[in-house]
C-alpha positions, 0 to 999 in steps of 0.5 A: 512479453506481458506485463505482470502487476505489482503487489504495492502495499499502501500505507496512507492514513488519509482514507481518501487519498489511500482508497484514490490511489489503491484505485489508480493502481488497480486500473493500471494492472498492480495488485494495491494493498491499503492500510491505514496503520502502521500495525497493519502494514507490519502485519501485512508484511509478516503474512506476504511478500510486496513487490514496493511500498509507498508510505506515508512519512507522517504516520500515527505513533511512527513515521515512514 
C-alpha cells in the first residue's frame, strides 16, 4: 500500500525555522503549508482542510 502525504500547516514566525521545516516536510512526501501569522493560519483553515498542524506556542498577538 503506498503511503499518501500529509497536509500539515505550519504556523512558525521565525521565517527560517518555518521555511526549514516546510522543507523537511516536502522531502518526506507531506504537502507542508507555512504561515507566519496567526491571521493567516485562521484563513488557511477557513479555505482547506489539514491532516496536523504544528504551531508555535509563542505567536505574535496570540499563543498556540
Amino acid at each position: 500500500m503506498a503511503q499518501v502525504g500529509l497536509k500539515i500547516l505550519i504556523v512558525e514566525d521565525d521565517v527560517s525555522l518555518g521555511e526549514t521545516l516546510r522543507d523537511s516536510l516536502t522531502r518526506k512526501g507531506h504537502f507542508p503549508f507555512h504561515v507566519t501569522k496567526p491571521d493567516d493560519a485562521l484563513q488557511a483553515v477557513m479555505r482547506q482542510t489539514f491532516d496536523v498542524f504544528l504551531i508555535d506556542c509563542l505567536l505574535p498577538n496570540m499563543t498556540g
